[in-house]
VOVEX-72560 format. One record per atom (N, C-alpha, C): residue number from 1; residue in three letters; chain; x, y, z. Coordinates in nm, 2 decimals. Layout:
   i  aa ch      u      v      w
 NUM Ala  A      X      Y      Z
...
% end
This chain:
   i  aa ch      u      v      w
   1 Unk  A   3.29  37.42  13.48
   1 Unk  A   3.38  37.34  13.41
   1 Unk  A   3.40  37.40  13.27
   2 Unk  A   3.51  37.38  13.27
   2 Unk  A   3.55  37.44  13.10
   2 Unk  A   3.56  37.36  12.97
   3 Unk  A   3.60  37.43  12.88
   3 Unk  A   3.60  37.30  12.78
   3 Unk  A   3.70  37.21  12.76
   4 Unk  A   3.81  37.26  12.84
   4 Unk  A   3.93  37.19  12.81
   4 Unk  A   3.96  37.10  12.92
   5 Unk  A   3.88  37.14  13.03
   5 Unk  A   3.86  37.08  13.17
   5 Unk  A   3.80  36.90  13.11
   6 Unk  A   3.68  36.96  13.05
   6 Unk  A   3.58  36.85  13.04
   6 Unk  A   3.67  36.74  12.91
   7 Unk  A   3.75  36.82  12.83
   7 Unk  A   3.78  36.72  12.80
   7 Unk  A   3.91  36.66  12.82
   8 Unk  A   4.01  36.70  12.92
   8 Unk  A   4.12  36.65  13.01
   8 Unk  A   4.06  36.52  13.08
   9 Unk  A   3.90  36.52  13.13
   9 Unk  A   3.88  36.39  13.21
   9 Unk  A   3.83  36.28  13.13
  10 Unk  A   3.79  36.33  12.99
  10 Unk  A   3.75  36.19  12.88
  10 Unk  A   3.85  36.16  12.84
  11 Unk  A   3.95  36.22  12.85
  11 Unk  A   4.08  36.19  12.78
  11 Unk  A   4.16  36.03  12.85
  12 Unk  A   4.20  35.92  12.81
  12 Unk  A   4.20  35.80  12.88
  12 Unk  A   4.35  35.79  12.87
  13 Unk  A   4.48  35.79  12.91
  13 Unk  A   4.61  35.74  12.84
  13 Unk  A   4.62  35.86  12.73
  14 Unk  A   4.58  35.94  12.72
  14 Unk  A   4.64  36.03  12.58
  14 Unk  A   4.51  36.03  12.45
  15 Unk  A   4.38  35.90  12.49
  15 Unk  A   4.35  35.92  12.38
  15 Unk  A   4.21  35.98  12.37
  16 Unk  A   4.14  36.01  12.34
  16 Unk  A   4.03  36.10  12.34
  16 Unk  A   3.92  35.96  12.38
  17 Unk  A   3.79  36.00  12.42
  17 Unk  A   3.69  35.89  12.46
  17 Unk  A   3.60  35.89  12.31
  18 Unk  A   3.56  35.80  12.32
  18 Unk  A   3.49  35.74  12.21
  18 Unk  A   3.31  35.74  12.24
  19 Unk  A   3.32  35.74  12.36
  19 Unk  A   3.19  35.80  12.41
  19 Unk  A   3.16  35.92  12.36
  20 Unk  A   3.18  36.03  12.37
  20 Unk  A   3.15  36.16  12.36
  20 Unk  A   3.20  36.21  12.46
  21 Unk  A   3.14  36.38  12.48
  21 Unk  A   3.15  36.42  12.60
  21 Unk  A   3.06  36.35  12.70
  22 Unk  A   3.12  36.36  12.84
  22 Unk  A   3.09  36.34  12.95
  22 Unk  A   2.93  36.36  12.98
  23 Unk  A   2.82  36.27  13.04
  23 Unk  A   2.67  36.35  13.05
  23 Unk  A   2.65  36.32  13.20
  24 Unk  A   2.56  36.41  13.23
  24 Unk  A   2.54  36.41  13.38
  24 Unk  A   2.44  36.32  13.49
  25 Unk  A   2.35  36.29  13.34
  25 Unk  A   2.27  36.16  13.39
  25 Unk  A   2.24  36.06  13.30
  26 Unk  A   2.24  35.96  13.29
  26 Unk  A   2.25  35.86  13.21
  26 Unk  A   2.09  35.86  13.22
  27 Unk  A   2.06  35.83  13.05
  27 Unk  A   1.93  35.79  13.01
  27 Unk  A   1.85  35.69  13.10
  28 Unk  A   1.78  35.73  13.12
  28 Unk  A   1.65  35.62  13.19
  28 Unk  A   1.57  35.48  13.05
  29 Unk  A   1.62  35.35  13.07
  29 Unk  A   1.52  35.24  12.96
  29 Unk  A   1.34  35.30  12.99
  30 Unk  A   1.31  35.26  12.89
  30 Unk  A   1.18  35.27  12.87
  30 Unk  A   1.11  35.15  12.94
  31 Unk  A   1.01  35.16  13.02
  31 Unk  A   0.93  35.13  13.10
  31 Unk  A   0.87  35.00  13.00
  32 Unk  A   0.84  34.88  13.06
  32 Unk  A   0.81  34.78  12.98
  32 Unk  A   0.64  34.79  12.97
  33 Unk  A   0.60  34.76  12.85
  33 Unk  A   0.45  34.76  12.84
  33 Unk  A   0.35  34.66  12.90
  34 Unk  A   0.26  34.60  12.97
  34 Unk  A   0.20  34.53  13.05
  34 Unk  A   0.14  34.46  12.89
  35 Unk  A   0.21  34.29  12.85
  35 Unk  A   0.16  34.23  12.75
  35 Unk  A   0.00  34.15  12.80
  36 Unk  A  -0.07  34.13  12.73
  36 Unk  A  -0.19  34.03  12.75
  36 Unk  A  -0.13  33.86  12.76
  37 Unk  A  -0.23  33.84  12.84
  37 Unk  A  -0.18  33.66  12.85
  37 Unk  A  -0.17  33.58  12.73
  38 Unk  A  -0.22  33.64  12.63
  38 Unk  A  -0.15  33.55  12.53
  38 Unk  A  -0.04  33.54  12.49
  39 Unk  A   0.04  33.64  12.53
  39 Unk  A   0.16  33.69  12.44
  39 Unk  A   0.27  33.70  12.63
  40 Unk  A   0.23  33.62  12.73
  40 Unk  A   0.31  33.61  12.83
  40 Unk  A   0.47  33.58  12.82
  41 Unk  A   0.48  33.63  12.88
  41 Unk  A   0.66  33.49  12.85
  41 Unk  A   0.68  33.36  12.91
  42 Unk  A   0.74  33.30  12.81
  42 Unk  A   0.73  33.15  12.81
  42 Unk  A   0.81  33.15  12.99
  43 Unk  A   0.73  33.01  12.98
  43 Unk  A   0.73  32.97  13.10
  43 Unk  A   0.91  32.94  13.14
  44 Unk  A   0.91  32.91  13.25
  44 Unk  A   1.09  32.89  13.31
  44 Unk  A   1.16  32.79  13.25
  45 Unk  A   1.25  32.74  13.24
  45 Unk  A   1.30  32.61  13.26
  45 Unk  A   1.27  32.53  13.32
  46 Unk  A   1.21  32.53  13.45
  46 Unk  A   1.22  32.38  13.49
  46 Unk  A   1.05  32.37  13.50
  47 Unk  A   0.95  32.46  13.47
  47 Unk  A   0.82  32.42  13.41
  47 Unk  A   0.82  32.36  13.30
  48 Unk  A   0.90  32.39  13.19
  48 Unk  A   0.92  32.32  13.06
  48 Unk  A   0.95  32.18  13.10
  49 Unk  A   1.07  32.14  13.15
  49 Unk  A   1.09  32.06  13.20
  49 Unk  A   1.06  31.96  13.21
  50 Unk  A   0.98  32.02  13.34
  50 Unk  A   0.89  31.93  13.42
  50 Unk  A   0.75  31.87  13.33
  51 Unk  A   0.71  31.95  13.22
  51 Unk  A   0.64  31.91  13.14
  51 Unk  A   0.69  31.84  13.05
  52 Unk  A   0.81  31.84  12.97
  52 Unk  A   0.83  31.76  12.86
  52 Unk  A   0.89  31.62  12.91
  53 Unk  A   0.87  31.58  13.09
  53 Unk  A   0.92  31.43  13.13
  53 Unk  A   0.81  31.40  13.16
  54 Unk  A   0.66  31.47  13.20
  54 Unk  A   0.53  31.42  13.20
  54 Unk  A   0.50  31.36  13.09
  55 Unk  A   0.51  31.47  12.97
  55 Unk  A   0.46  31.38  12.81
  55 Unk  A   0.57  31.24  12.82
  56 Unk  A   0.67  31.21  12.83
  56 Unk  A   0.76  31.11  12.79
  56 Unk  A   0.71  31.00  12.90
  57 Unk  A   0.70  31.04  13.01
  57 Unk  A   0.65  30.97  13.08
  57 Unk  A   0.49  30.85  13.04
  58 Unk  A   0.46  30.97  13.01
  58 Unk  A   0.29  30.90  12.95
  58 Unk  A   0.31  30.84  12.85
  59 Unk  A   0.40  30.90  12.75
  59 Unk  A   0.44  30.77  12.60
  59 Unk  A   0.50  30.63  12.64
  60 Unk  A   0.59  30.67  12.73
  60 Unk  A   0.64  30.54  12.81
  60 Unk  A   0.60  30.42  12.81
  61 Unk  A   0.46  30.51  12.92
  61 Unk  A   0.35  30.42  13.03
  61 Unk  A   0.29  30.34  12.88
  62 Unk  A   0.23  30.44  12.77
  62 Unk  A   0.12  30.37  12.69
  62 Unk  A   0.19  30.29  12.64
  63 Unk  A   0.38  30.30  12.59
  63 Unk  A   0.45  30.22  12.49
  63 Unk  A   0.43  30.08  12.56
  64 Unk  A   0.47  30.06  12.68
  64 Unk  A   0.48  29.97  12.77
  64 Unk  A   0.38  29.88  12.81
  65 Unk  A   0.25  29.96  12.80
  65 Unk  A   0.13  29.93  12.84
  65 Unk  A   0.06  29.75  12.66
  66 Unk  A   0.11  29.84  12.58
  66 Unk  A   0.12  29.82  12.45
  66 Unk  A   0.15  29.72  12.37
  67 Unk  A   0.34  29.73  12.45
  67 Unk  A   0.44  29.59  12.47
  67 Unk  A   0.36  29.46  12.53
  68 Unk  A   0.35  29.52  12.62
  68 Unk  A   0.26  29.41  12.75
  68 Unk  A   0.14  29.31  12.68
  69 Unk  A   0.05  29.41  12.64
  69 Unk  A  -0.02  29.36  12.54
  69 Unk  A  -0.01  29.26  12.46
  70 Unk  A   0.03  29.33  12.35
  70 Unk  A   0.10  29.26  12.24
  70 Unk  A   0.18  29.07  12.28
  71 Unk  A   0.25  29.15  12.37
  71 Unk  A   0.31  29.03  12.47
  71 Unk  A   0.24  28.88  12.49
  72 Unk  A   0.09  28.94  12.61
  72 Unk  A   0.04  28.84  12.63
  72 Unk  A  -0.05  28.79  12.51
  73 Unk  A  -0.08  28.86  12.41
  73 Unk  A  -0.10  28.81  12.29
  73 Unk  A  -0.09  28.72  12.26
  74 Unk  A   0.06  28.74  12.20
  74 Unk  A   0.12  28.64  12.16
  74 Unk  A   0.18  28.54  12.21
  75 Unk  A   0.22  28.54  12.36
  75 Unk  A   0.16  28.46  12.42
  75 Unk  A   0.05  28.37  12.41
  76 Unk  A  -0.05  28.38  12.40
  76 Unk  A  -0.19  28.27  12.43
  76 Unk  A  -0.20  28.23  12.33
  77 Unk  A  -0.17  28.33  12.16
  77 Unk  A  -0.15  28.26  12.04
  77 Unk  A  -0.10  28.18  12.00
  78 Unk  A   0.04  28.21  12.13
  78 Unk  A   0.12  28.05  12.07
  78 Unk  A   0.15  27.97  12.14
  79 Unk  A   0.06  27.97  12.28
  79 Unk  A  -0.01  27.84  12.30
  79 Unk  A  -0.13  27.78  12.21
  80 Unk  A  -0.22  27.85  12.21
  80 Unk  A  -0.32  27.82  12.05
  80 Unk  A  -0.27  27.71  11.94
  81 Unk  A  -0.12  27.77  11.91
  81 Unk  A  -0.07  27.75  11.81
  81 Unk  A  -0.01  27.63  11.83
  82 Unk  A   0.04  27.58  11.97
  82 Unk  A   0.11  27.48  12.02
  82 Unk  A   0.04  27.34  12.06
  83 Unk  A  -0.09  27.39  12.09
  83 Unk  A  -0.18  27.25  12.12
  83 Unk  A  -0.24  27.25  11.95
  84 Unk  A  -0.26  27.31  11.85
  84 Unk  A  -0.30  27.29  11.72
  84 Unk  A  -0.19  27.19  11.65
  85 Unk  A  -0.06  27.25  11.68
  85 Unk  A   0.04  27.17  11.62
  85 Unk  A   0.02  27.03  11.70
  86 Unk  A   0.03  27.03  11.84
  86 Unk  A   0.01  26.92  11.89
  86 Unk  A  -0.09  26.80  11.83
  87 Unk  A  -0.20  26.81  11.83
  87 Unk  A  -0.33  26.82  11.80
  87 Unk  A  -0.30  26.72  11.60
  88 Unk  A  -0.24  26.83  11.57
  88 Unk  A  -0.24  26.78  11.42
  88 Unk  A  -0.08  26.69  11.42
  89 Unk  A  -0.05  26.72  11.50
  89 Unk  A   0.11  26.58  11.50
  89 Unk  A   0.05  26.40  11.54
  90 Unk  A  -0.04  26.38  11.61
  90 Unk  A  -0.10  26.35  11.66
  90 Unk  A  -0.23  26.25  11.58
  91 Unk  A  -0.29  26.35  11.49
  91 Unk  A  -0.38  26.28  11.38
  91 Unk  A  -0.27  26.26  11.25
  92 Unk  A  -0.17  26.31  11.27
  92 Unk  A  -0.11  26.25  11.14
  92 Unk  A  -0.03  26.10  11.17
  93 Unk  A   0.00  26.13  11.30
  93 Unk  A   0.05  25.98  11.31
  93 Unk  A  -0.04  25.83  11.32
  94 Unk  A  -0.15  25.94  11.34
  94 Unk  A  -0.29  25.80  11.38
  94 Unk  A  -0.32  25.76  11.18
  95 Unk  A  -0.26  25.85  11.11
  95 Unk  A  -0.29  25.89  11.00
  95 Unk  A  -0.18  25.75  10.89
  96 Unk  A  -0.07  25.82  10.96
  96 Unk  A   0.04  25.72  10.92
  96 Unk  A   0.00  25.55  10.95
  97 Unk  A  -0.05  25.54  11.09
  97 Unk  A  -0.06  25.46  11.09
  97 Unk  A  -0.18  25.32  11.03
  98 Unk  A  -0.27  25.42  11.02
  98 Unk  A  -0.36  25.33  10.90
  98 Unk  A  -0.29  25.31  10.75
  99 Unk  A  -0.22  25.41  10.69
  99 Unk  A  -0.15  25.38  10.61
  99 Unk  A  -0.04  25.26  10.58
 100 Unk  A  -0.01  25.25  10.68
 100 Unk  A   0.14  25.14  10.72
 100 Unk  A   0.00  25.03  10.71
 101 Unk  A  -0.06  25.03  10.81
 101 Unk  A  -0.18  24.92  10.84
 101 Unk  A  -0.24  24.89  10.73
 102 Unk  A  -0.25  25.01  10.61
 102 Unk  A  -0.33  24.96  10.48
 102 Unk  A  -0.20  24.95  10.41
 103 Unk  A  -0.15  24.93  10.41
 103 Unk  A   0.00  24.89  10.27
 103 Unk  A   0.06  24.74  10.34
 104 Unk  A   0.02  24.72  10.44
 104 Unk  A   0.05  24.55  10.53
 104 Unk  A  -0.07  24.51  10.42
 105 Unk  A  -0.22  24.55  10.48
 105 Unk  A  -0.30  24.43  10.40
 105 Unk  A  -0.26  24.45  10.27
 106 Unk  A  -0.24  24.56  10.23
 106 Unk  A  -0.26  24.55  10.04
 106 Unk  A  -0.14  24.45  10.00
 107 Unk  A  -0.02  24.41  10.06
 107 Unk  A   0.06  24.34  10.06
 107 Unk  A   0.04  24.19  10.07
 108 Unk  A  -0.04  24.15  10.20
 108 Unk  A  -0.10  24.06  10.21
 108 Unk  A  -0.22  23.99  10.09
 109 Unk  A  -0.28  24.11  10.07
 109 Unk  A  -0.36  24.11   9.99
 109 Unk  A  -0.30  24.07   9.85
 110 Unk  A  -0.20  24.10   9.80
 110 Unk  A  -0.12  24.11   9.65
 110 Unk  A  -0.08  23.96   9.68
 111 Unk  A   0.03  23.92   9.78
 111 Unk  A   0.06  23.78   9.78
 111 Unk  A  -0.07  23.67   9.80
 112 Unk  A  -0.17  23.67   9.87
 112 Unk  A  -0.30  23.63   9.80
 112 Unk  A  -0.33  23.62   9.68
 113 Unk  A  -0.34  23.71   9.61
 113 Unk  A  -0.39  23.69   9.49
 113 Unk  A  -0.28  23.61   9.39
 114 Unk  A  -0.16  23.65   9.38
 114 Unk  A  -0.10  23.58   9.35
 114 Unk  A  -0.09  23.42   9.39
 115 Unk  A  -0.11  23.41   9.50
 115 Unk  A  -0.11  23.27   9.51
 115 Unk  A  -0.20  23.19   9.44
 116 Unk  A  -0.38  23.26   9.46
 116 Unk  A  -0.46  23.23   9.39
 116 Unk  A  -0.46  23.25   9.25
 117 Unk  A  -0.38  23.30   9.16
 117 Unk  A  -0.35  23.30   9.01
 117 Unk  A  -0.25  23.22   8.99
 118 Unk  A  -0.18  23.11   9.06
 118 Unk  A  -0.10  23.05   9.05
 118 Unk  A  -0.16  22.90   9.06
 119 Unk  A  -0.24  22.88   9.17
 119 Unk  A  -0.34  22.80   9.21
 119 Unk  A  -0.42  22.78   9.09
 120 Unk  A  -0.51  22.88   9.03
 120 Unk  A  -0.61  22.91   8.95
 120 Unk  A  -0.56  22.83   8.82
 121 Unk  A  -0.39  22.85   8.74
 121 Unk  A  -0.35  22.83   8.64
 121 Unk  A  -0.32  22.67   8.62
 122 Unk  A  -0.31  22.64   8.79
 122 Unk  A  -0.27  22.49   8.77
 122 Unk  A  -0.40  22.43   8.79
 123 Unk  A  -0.50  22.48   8.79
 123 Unk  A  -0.65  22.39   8.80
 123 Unk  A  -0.66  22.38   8.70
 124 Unk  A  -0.64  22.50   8.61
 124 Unk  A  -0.71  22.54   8.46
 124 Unk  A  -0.64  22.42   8.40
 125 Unk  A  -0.50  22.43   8.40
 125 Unk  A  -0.45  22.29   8.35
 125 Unk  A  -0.47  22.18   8.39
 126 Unk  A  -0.52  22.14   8.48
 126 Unk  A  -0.61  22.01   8.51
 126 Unk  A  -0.72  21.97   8.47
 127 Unk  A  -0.82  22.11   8.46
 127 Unk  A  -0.95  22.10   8.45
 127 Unk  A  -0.96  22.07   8.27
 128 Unk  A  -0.85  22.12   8.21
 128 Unk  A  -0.85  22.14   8.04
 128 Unk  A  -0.79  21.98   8.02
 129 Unk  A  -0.70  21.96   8.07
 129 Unk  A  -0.69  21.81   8.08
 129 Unk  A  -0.80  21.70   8.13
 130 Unk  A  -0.86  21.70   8.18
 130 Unk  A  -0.99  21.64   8.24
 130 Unk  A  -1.10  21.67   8.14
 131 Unk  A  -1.12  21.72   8.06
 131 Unk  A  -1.24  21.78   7.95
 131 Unk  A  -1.16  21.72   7.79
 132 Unk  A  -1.06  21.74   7.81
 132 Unk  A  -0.98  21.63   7.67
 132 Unk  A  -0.99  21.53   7.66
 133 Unk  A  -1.01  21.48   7.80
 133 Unk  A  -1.00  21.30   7.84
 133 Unk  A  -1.17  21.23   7.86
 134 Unk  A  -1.22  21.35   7.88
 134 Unk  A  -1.37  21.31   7.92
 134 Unk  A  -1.43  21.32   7.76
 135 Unk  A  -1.45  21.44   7.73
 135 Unk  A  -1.49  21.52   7.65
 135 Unk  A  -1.48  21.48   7.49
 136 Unk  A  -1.32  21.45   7.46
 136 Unk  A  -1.29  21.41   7.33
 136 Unk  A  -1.29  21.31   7.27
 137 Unk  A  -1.32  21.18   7.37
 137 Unk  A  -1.28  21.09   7.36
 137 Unk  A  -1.19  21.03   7.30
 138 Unk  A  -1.06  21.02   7.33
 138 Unk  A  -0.94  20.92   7.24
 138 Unk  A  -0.94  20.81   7.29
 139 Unk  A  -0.89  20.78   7.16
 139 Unk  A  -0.87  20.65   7.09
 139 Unk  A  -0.71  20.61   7.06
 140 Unk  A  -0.68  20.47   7.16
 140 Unk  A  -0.52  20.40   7.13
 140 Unk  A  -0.42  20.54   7.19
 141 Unk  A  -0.33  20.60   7.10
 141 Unk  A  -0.20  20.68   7.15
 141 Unk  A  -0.24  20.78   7.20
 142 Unk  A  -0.36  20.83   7.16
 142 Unk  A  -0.44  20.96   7.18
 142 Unk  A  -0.51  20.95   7.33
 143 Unk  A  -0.54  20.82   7.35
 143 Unk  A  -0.57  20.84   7.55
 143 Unk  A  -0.49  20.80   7.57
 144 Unk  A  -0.32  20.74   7.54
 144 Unk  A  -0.23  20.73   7.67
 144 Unk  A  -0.17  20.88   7.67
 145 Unk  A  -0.18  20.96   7.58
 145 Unk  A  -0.12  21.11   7.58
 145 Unk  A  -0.23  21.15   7.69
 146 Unk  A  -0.34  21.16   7.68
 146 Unk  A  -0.44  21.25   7.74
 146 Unk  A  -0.43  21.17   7.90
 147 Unk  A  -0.45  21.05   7.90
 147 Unk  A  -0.40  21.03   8.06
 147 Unk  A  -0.28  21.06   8.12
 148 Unk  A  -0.15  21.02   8.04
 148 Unk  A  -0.03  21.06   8.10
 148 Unk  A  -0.08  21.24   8.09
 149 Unk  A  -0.07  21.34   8.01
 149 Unk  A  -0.15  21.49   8.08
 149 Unk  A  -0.21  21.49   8.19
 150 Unk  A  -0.32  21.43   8.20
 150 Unk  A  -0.40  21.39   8.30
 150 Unk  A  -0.36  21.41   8.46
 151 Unk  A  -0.25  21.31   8.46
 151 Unk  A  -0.19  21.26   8.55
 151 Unk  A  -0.04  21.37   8.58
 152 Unk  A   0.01  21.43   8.49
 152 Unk  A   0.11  21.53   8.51
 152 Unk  A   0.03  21.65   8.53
 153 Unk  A  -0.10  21.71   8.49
 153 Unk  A  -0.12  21.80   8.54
 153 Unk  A  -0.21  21.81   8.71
 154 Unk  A  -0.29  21.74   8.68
 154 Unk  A  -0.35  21.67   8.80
 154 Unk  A  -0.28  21.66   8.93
 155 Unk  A  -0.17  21.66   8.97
 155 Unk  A  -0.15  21.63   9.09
 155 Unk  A  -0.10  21.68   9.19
% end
C-alpha cells in the first residue's frame, strides 16, 4: 500500500479522517485486576432491592406492632378512666345530696329558731309583767296598769 493509497481510504466525502491513519489491529483493554472481597462490586439491583423492602418491611411490622400497643393502652386507660369518672359522678351526687338534705334541716332548723325567739320574746314580756305585779307591789293606778299589762301581755 502506498501513501496516497492509504490515505484515499481515510479520506470520507472529501474530508480527511480525524482518526489518523488507518491501523491494522485495534488495541487490546487491559485485563481487569482480580479485586479482594471487600472492595467487590456492589451488589445488582434487585438484591438491593429486595433488601431495602425487607428493612421497610420490619419498620412497618415494629411501627405497627407499636400502634397496636399504644392502642390497647389507651384503650384500658380509658376504661380506667371511665369507671373513675363514673365512680366519682356518683359520690358527688350522693355528695349533693346530703347537701340539699343539710340546707332542708338548716332551714328547718332557722325557722325553729326563729319561732322560738319569737315565742321566747313574748314570755319574756309576760314573765316581766308578772314580776312587776308580783314583785313591786302597786298601789291604786299603779296595779290597774300592771294588771291591764298583765293581761295584754299574758295571753
Amino acid at each position: 500500500m502506498t501513501d496516497t493509497q492509504s490515505q484515499e481510504t481515510v479520506r470520507y466525502n472529501g474530508f480527511p479522517s480525524l482518526a489518523g491513519p488507518a491501523r491494522e489491529n485495534p488495541p487490546t483493554p487491559p485485563r481487569p485486576e482480580p479485586r479482594p472481597l471487600s472492595f467487590a462490586p456492589p451488589s445488582g439491583p434487585r438484591r438491593r432491592t429486595a433488601v431495602v423492602l425487607a428493612v421497610l418491611t420490619a419498620v412497618l411490622l415494629v411501627g405497627a406492632g407499636v400502634a397496636a400497643g399504644l392502642y390497647v393502652g389507651a384503650a384500658d386507660d380509658r376504661a380506667v378512666a371511665e369507671e373513675r369518672l363514673a365512680q366519682r359522678q356518683a359520690d358527688l351526687a350522693e355528695v349533693r345530696d346530703r347537701v340539699a338534705s343539710s340546707d332542708d334541716q338548716r332551714e328547718r332548723a332557722e325557722q325553729a329558731k326563729t319561732a322560738l325567739e319569737n315565742e321566747n320574746a313574748a314570755l319574756t314580756a309576760c314573765v316581766e309583767a308578772v314580776q312587776h305585779y308580783l314583785w313591786d307591789e302597786p298601789v291604786g293606778a299603779a296595779l290597774t296598769t300592771a294588771l291591764n299589762t298583765l293581761f295584754a301581755e299574758c295571753r
